[in-house]
LUMTORDO-951578 format. One line per field, with one value per residue (C-alpha): residue in three letters; x, y, z. Coordinates in steps of 0.02 Angstrom, whole numbers, plus 32768, in hexadecimal, padded with zeros to 4 digits. Last residue first. Layout:
# residues N
rest: [ALA,...]
c1: [X,...]
c2: [Y,...]
c3: [Z,...]
# end
This chain:
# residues 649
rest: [UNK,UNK,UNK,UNK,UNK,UNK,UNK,UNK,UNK,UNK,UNK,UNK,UNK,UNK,UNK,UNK,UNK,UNK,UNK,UNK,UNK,UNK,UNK,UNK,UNK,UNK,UNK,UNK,UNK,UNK,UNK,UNK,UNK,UNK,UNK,UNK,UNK,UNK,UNK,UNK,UNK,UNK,UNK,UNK,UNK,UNK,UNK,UNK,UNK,UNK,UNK,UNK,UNK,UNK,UNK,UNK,UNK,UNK,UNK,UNK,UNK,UNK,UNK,UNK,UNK,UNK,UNK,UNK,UNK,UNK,UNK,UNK,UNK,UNK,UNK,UNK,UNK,UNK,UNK,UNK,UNK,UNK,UNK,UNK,UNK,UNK,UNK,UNK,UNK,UNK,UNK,UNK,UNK,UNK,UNK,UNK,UNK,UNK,UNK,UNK,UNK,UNK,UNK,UNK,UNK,UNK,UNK,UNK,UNK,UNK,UNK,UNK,UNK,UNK,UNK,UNK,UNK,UNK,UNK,UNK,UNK,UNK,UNK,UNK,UNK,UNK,UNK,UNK,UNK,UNK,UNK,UNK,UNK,UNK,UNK,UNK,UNK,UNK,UNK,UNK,UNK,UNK,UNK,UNK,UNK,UNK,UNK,UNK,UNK,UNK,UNK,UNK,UNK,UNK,UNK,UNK,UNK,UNK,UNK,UNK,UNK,UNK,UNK,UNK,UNK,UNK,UNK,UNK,UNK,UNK,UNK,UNK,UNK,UNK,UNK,UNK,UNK,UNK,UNK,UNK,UNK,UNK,UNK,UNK,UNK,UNK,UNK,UNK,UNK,UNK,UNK,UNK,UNK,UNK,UNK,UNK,UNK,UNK,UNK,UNK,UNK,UNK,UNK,UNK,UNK,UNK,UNK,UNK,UNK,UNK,UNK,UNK,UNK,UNK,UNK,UNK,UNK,UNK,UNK,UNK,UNK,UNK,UNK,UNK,UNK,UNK,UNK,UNK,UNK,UNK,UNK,UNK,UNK,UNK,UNK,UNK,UNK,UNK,UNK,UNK,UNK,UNK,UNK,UNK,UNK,UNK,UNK,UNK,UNK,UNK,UNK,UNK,UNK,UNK,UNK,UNK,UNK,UNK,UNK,UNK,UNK,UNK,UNK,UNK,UNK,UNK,UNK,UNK,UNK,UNK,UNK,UNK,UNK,UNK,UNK,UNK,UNK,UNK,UNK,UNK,UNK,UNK,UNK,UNK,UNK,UNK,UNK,UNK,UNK,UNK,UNK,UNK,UNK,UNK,UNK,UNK,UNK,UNK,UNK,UNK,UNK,UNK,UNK,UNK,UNK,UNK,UNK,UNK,UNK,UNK,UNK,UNK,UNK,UNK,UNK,UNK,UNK,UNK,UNK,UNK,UNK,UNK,UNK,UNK,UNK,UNK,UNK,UNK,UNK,UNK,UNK,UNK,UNK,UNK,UNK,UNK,UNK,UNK,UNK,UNK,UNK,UNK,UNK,UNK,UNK,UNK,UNK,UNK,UNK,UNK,UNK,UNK,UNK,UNK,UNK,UNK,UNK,UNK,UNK,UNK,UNK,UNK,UNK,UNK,UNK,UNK,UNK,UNK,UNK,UNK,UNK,UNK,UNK,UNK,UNK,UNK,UNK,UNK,UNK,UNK,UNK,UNK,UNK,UNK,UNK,UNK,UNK,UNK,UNK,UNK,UNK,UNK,UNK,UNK,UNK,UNK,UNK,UNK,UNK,UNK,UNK,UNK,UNK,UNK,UNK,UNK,UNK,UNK,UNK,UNK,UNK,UNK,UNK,UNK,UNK,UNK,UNK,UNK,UNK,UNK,UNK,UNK,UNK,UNK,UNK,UNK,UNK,UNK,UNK,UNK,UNK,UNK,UNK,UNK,UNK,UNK,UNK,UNK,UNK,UNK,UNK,UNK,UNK,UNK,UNK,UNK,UNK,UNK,UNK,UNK,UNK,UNK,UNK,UNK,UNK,UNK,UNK,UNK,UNK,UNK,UNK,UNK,UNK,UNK,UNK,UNK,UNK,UNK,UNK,UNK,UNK,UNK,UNK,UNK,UNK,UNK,UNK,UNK,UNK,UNK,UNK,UNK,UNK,UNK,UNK,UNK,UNK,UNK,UNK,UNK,UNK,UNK,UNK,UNK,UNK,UNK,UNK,UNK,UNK,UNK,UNK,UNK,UNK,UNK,UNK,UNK,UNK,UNK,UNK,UNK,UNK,UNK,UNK,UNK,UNK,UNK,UNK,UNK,UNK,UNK,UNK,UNK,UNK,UNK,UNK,UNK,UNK,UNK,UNK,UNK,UNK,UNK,UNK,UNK,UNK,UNK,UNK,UNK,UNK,UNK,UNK,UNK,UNK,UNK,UNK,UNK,UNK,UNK,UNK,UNK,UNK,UNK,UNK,UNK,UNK,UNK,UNK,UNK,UNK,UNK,UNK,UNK,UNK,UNK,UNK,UNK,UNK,UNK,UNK,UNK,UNK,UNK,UNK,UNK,UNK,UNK,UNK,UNK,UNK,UNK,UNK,UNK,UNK,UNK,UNK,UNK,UNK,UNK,UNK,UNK,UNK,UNK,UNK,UNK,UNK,UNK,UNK,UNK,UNK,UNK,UNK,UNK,UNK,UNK,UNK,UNK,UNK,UNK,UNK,UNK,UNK,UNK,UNK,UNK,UNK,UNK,UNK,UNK,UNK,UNK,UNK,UNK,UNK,UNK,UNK,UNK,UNK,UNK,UNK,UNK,UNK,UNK,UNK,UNK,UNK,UNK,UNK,UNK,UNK,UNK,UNK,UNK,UNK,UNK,UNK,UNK,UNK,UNK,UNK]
c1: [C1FC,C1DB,C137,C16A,C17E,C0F9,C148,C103,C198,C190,C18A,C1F8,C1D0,C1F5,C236,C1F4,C26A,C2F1,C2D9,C361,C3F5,C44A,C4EB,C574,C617,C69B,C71D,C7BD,C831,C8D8,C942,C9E6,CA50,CB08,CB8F,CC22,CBBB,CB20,CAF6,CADC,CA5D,C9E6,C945,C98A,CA0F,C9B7,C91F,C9A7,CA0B,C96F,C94E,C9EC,C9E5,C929,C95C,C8CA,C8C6,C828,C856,C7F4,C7C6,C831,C802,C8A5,C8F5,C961,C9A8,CA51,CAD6,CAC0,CA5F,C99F,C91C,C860,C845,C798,C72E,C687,C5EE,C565,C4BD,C424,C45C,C46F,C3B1,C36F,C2EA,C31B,C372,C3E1,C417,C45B,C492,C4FF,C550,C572,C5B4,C623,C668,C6AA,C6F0,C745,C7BA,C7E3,C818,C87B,C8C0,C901,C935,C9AC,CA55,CA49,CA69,CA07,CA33,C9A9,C956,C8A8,C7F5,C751,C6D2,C619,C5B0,C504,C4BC,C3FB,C405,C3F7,C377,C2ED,C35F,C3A9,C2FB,C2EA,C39D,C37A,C2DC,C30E,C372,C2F2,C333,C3EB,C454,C4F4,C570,C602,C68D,C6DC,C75C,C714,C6E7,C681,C633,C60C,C5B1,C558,C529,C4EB,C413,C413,C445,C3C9,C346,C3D2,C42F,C4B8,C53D,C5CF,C640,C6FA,C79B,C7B3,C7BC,C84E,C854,C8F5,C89A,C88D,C84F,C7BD,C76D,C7B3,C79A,C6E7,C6F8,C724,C6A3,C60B,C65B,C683,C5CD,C57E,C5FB,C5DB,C51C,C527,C57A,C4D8,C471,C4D2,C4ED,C43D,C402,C479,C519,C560,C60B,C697,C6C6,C6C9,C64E,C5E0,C602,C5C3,C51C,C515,C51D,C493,C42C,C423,C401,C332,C351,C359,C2C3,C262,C28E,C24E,C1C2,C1A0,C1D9,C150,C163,C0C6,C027,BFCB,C01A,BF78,BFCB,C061,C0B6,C0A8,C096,C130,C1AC,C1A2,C130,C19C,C23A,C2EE,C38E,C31D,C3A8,C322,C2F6,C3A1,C3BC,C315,C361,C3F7,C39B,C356,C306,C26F,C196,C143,C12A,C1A0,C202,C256,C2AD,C271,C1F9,C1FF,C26A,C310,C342,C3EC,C47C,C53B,C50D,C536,C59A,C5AA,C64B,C647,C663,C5BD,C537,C4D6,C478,C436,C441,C385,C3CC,C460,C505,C536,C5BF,C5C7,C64D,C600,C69A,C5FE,C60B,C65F,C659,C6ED,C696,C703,C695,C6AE,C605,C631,C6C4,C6F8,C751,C714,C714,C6C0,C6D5,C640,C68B,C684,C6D1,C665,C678,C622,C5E3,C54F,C502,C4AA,C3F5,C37F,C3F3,C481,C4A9,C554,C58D,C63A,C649,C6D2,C6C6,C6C4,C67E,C644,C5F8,C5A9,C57E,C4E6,C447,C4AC,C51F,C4B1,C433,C498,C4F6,C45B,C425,C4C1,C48A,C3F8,C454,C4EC,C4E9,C480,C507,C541,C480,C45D,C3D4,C3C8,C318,C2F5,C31D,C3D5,C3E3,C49E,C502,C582,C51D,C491,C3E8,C34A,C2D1,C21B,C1C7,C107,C0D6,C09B,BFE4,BF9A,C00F,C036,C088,C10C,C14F,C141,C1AA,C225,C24A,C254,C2B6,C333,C342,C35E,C3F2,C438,C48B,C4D5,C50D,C562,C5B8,C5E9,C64A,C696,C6E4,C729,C756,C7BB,C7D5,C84C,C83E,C7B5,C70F,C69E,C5F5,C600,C6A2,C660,C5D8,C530,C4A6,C3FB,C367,C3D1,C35E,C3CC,C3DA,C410,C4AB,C4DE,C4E0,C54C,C5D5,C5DE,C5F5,C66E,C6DB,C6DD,C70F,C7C2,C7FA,C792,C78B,C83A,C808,C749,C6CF,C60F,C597,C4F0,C45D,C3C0,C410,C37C,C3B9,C388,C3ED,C47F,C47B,C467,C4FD,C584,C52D,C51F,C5D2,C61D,C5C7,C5F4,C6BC,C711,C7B5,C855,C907,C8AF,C93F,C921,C961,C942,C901,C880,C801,C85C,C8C6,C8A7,C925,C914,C9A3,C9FD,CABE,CAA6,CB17,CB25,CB55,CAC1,CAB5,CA31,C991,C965,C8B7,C875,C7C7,C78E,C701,C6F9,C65E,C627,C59E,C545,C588,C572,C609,C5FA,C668,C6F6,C6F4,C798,C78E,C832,C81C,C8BF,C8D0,C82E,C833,C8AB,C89E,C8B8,C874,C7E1,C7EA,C744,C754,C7DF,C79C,C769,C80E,C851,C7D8,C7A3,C6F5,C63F,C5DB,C542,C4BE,C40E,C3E2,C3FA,C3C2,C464,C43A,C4D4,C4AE,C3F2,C40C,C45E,C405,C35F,C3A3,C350,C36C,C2C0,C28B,C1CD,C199,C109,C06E,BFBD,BFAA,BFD6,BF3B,BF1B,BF52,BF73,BF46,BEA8,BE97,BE20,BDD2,BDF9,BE81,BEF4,BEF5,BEFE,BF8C,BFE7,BFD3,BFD5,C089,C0AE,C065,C0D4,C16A,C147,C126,C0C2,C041,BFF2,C035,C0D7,C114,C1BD,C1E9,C1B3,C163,C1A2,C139,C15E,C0EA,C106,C0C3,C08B,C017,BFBC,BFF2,C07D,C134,C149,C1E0,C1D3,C243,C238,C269,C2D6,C335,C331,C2C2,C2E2,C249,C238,C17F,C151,C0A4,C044,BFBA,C00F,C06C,C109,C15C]
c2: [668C,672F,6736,6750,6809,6857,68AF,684D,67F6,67A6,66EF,66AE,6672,659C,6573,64CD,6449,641E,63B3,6313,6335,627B,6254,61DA,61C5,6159,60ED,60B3,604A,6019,60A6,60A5,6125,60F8,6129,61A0,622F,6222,62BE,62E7,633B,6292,62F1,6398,6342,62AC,6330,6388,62E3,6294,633F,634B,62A2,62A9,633A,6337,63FE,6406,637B,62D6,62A3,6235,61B8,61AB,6107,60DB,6031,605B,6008,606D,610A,60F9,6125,6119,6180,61E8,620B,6279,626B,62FA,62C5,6334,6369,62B6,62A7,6238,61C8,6128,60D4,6166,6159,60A7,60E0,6170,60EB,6055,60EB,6131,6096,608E,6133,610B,606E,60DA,616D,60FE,6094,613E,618A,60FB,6132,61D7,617F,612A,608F,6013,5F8B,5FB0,5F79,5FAC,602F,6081,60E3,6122,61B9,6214,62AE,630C,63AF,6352,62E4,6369,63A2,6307,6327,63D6,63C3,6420,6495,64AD,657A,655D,657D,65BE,65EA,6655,6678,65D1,65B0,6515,6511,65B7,6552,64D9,6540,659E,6503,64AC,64C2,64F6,6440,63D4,63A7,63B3,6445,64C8,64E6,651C,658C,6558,65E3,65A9,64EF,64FA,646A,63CD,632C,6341,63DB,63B6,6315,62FC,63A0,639A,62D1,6331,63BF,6334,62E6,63A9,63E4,6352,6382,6417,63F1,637E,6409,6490,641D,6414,64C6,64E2,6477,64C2,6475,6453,647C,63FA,63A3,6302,62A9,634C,6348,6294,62BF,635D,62F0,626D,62FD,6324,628B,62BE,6360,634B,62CA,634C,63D3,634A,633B,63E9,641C,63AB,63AE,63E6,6381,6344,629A,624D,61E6,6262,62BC,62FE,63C7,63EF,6460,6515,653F,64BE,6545,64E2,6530,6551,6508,648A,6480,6459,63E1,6389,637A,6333,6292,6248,61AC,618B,6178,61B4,6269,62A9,6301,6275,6257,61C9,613B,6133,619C,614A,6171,6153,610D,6150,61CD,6255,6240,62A5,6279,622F,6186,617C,620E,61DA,623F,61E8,621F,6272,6301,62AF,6265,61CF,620D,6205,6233,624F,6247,6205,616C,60F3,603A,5FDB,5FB4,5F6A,5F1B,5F4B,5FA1,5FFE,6033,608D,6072,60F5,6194,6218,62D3,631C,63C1,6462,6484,6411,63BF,6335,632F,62BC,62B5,6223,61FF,6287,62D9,635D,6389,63E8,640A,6453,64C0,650A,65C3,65C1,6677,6665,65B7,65D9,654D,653E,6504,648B,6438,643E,63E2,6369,6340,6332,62AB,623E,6248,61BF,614F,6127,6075,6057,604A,5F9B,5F5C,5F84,5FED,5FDB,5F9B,603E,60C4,6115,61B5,61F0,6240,61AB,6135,6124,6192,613D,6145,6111,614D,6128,609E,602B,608D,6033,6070,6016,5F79,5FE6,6006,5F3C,5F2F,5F9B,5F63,5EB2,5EF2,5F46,5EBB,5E4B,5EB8,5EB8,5E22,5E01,5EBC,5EA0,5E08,5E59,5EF0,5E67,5E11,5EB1,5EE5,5E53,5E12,5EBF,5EE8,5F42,5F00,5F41,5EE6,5EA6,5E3E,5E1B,5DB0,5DB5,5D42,5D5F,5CE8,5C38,5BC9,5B3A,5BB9,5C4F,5BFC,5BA8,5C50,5CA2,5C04,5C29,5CE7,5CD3,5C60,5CE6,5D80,5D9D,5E38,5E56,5D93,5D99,5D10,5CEF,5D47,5CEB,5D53,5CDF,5CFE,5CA9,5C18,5BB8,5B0A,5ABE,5B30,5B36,5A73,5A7E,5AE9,5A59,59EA,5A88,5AA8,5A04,5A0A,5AA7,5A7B,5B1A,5B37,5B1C,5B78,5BF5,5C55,5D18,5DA0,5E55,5EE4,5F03,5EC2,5E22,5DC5,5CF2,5C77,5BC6,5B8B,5B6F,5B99,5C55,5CB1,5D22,5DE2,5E32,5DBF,5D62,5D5B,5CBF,5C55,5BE3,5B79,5AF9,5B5F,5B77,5B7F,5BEC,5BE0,5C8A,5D1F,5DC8,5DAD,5DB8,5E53,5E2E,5E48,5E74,5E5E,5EAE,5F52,5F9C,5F94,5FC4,5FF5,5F71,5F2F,5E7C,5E9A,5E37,5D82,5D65,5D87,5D1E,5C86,5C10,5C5E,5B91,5B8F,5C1C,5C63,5C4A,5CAE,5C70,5CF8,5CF8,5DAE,5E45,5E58,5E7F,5F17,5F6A,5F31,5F31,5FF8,6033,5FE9,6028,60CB,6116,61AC,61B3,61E7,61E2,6213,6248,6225,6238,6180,6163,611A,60D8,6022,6011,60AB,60D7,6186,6201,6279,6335,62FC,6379,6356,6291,6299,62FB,626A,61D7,6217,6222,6182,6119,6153,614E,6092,602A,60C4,60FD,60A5,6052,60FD,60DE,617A,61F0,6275,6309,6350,63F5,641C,6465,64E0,6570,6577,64F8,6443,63E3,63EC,6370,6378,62F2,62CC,622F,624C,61DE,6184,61C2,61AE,623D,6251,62A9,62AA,62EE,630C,6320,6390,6408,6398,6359,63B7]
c3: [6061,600B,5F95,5ED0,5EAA,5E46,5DB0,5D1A,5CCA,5C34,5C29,5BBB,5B16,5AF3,5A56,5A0E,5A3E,59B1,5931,591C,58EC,58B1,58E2,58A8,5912,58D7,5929,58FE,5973,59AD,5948,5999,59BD,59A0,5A1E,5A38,5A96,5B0D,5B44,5BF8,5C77,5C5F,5C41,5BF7,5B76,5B39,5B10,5AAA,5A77,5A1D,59C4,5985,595C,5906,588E,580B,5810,5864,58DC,58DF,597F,59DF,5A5F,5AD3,5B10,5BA7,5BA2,5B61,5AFE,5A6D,5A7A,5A79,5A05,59F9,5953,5937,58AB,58CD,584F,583A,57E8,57C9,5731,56ED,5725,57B7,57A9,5820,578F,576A,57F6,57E2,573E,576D,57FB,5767,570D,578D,57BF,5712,571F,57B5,576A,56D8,573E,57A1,5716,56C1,5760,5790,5702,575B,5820,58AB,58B1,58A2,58E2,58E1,592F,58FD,5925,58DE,5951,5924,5983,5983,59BB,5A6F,5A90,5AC7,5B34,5B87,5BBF,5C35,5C7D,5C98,5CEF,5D7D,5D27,5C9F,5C88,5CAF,5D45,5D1E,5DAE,5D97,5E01,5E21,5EAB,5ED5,5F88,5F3D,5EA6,5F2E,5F99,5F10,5ED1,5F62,5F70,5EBE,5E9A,5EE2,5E56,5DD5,5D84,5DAB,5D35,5D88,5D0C,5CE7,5CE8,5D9E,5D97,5D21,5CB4,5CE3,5CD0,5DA3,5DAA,5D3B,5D3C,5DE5,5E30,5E14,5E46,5F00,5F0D,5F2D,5FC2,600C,5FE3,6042,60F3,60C8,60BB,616D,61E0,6193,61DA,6287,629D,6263,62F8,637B,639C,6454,6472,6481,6522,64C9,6540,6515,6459,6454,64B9,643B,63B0,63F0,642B,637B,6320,6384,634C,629B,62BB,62FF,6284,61DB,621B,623D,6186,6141,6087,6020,601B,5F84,5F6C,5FB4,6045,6056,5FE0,5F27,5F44,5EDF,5F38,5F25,5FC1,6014,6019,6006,603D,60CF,6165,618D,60CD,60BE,6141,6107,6061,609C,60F1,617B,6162,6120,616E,60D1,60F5,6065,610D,6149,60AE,6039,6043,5FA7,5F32,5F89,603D,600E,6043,601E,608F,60E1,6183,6213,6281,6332,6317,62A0,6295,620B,6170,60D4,602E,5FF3,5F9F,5F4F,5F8B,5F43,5ED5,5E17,5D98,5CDD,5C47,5BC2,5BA4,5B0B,5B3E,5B8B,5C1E,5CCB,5D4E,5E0C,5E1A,5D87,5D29,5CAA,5C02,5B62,5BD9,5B61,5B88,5AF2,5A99,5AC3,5B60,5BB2,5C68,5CEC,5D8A,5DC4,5E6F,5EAF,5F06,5F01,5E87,5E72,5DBF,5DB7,5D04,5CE0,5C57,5C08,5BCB,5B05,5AF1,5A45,5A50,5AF1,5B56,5BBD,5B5F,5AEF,5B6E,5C09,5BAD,5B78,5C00,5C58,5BE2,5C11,5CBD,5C97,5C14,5C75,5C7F,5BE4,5B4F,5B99,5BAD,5AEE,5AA9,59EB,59E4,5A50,59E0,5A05,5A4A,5A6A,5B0B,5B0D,5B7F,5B32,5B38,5AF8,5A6D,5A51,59B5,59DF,593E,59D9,59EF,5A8E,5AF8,5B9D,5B38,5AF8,5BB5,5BE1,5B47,5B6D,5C27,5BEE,5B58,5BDA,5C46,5BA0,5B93,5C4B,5C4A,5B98,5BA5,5C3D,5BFE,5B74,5BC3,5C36,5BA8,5B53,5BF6,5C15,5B60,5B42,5A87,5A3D,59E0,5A61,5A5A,59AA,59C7,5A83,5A21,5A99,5A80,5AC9,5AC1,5ACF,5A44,59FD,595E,59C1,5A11,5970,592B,59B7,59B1,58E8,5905,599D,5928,589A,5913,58CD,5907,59BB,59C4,59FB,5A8B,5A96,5AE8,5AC7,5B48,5B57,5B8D,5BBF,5C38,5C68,5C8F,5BFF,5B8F,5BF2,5BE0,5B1F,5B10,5B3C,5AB1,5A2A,5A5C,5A21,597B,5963,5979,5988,5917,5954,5925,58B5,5870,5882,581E,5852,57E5,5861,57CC,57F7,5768,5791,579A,57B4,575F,57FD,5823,5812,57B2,5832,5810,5846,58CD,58D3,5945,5980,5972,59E9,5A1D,5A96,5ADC,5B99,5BEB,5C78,5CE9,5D4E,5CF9,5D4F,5DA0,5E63,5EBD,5F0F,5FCB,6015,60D2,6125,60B9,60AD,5FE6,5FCE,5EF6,5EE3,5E1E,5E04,5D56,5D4E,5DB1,5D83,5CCC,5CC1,5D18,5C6D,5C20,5BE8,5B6F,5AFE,5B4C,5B52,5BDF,5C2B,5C62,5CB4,5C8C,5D08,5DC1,5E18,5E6B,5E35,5D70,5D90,5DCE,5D52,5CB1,5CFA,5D1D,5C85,5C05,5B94,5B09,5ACE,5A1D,59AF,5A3C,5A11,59C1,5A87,5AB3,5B62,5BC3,5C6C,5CD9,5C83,5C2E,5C8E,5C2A,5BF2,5B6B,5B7D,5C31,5C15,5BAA,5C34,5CB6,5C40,5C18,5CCB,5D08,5C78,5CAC,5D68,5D58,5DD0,5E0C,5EB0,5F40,5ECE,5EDB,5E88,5E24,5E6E,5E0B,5DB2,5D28,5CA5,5C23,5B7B,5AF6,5B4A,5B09,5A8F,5A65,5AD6,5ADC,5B8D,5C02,5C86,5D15,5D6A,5E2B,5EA5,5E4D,5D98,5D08,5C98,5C16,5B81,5B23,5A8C,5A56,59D3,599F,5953,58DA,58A5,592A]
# end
């Protein structure tokens, strides 16, 4: 810490709870704070409640809601659904997108993809755009060997050649902009055809843009300069709509502290901080499990040891899985909410079932979930009139003790969870199932029968995207140890790990906070990327090397910029290859001994079960990896133990 007076503050806001870890002056050095995170009753933004919360104990006086002095306060991270939930919520920006004419429907027709092939009413899910316009502008990409007919030729930093067959006609576009304008279209996503390797008619369109006055322009040539317009194109679009979300949200959160030199950082995608002027909707989606990832990754794994990891954080609302062996799993195309990113993430698989999914009885089978009884008004048993949900089967089946739980419910928030609430509505869905097991001539179930029906029934959903991130890309589940974190997870682990065939499970120190204290321990990231075209061969490596060193330096300065050292700087290079005639690519760290085929065909090898022989690989991208260490959390001493036993349940 800078100094002993200061705090640091690392917040997870998730669906149901916010989780705070706080280093704070004096013994014992921190503070730990869930609280719901939408209690609109006692507070508008859980966030900002907690950190006035533990301010105001050190401080001995009450601190107003609104508006208090944070000249006290070094640095606040923070993971956030925000992002998430306006993207499937559909409560981003006001958005226009600009693309080449003649491809004014290509982002809503996608990729034709059949996820529900049977489903006899397909509905396709609304593009985040509202009004397109198409921009009467082309370029082609030439042959190596073309002559090219045009002398309008331009050298690409891809290493391609392109002849500009039409360039856009400003004048044109300011006219066909101005009605967007009027209208109240904020953002714009510009995606123009081959933009990714020659992005000069995106750049002239985007300045126009800003000069009449549109708040947020978006160049899909900065956003993801890769090829493949669809996700390239929807990977814009998203950011163009959920960016000034984001600023809205970060603005109203700077406006609550009177002292605006705080450091305020958040948690993309990928596993890295970034401060918040660099915060971009595409990076956001999975910024609140990301943190647990994190934290599971550098308080869990051990270097000498090397046993794989795979992370199981359970939630009031979702479940996240995910695995480390070492080094970060990133997914760089994923998709959400029928929308296609091409944005590096972290490898996270999510399920809706969490601690507060909902429980239903429907055609004679118990379902969990995928609805939730959110933070507010919750399961039955938070005393605020919810639904039934998989906490109150556990606590019914005393998986989970009250005298444990935080003492935030009911109209004061000082009561504990109502266990008798939460029995007579368990037995109120149970005459229901024995009614149906009756007409069935089945036996009756008791009332731990039927909880304990509904968690296998939750453990099952939440095994399967264990197996797929593992299993399934060809690891041994077995040889892996279950790390157990989240709000939820204690309550299944052992369960799963068992379903699993795993004989170890983990459970770190801040389980339930994991996510929150994942983001004291992260760094600070900056990613650098452009397109290639090359072959990957000895006469390449030179104009590879070349090509990532200068990203290098224009990373090394960036951080340099935001006060870190050259010691405190690592970089990663990677290769995003693919073999010829394929469209299945691999991100490729660099190898110790410089060999990126071998490499390439090793991972090729235990995903796919083959290796590709007789055919190029191709080098379609570069991409570079800059991080700066940030300090790590003071260490925190264990308590000893004194010999009493803690009280039986």
């Amino acid at each position: 810490m800078s100094g002993p007076d200061k705090f640091r503050f690392s917040i997870d806001r998730g669906g149901t709870f916010t989780d705070i870890y706080a280093e704070v002056p004096g013994e014992p050095g921190y503070r730990v704070l869930k609280l719901l995170s939408e209690n609109p009753d006692h507070y508008p933004d859980a966030s900002i409640e907690g950190i006035r919360r533990i301010l105001e104990e050190f401080a001995g006086r009450p601190l107003p809601m609104g508006n208090f002095d944070s000249s006290s306060v070094e640095w606040v991270r923070m993971g956030t659904t925000v992002a998430t939930n306006a993207l499937l919520e559909k409560k981003g920006a006001r958005t226009g997108l600009l693309i080449t004419r003649g491809f004014g429907d290509l982002l809503a027709i996608g990729k034709q993809n059949r996820p529900r092939l049977f489903d006899l009413e397909i509905k396709k899910p609304k593009p985040v755009y509202e009004t397109v316009l198409e921009i009467d502008e082309r370029i082609r990409v030439l042959e190596k060997d073309d002559p090219a007919a045009s002398s309008a030729t331009v050298s690409c930093i891809s290493g391609d050649r392109v002849e500009i067959l039409k360039p856009p006609n400003l004048k044109k576009i300011r006219g066909e902009l101005a009605p967007l304008l009027a209208k109240g279209i904020e953002s714009l996503a510009i995606v123009l055809m081959h933009s990714y390797i020659y992005p000069d008619h995106e750049i002239q369109i985007g300045e126009l843009a800003r000069e009449m006055g549109f708040p947020q322009v978006v160049l899909s040539s900065e956003t993801m300069p890769r090829i493949k317009i669809v996700d390239r194109g929807q990977t814009a679009c998203v950011d163009a709509y959920l960016t000034p979300h984001i600023r809205k949200y970060l603005n109203g959160f700077r406006d609550r502290f009177r002292n605006p030199r705080t450091d305020l950082l958040f948690m993309q995608s990928d596993g890295g901080l970034v401060r918040a002027n660099r915060f971009k909707g595409c990076h956001a989606v999975f910024s609140g499990p990301a943190g647990g990832v994190v934290g599971y990754a550098m308080t869990a794994f051990n270097p000498d040891i090397k046993q794989p990891l795979i992370g199981f954080d359970m939630g009031g609302t979702s479940t996240d899985v995910s695995r480390f062996d070492g080094e970060y799993d990133w997914v760089h195309e994923t998709e959400i909410s029928g929308i296609h990113l091409q944005s590096p993430q972290l490898n996270i698989q999510t399920v809706a079932a969490g601690g507060g999914s909902r429980l239903f009885f429907k055609n004679g089978m118990l379902g969990v979930g995928p609805e939730s009884s959110g933070a507010y008004p919750g399961p039955v048993c938070y005393r605020n009139q919810g639904f039934l949900s998989l906490t109150d089967a556990n606590l019914l089946l005393g998986h989970l003790i009250p005298g444990y739980f935080p003492q935030i419910f009911g109209p004061q928030q000082n009561l504990p969870l109502d266990s008798e609430m939460a029995r007579n509505s368990f037995e109120t869905l149970l005459e229901e199932i024995n009614s149906n097991q009756r007409n069935h001539g089945l036996p009756e179930l008791n009332l731990a029968e039927a909880a304990q029906g509904f968690v296998d029934v939750a453990n099952e959903v939440m095994s399967r995207p264990i197996r797929e991130i593992s299993v399934a890309r060809g690891h041994d589940i077995r040889k892996h140890v279950l790390v157990c974190f989240g709000g939820a997870g204690g309550q299944h682990a052992c369960a799963i790990a068992r379903a699993l065939g795993i004989s170890k499970v983990r459970v770190p120190r801040f389980a339930g906070i994991l996510s929150a204290y994942g983001l004291a321990l992260a760094d600070v990231v900056v990613e650098k990327q452009e397109p290639s075209s090359q072959t990957l061969h000895p006469d390449s490596h030179s104009y590879l090397n070349e090509r990532l060193r200068l990203l290098e330096q224009e990373a090394v300065k960036e951080l340099e910029g935001e006060g870190f050292a050259a010691h405190q700087i690592t970089v990663h290079r990677y290769l995003d290859l693919s073999v010829q005639g394929t469209d299945t690519r691999l991100m490729i760290r660099e190898p110790e001994d410089l060999n990126y085929e071998q490499a390439f065909r090793e991972q090729y090898q235990r995903e796919y079960g083959f290796q590709p022989t007789g055919r190029d690989i191709l080098v379609e991208g570069i991409r570079l990896r800059a991080v700066g260490k940030t300090r790590p959390p003071r260490p925190i001493p264990v308590p000893q133990k004194t010999g009493t036993p803690r009280p039986k349940p």
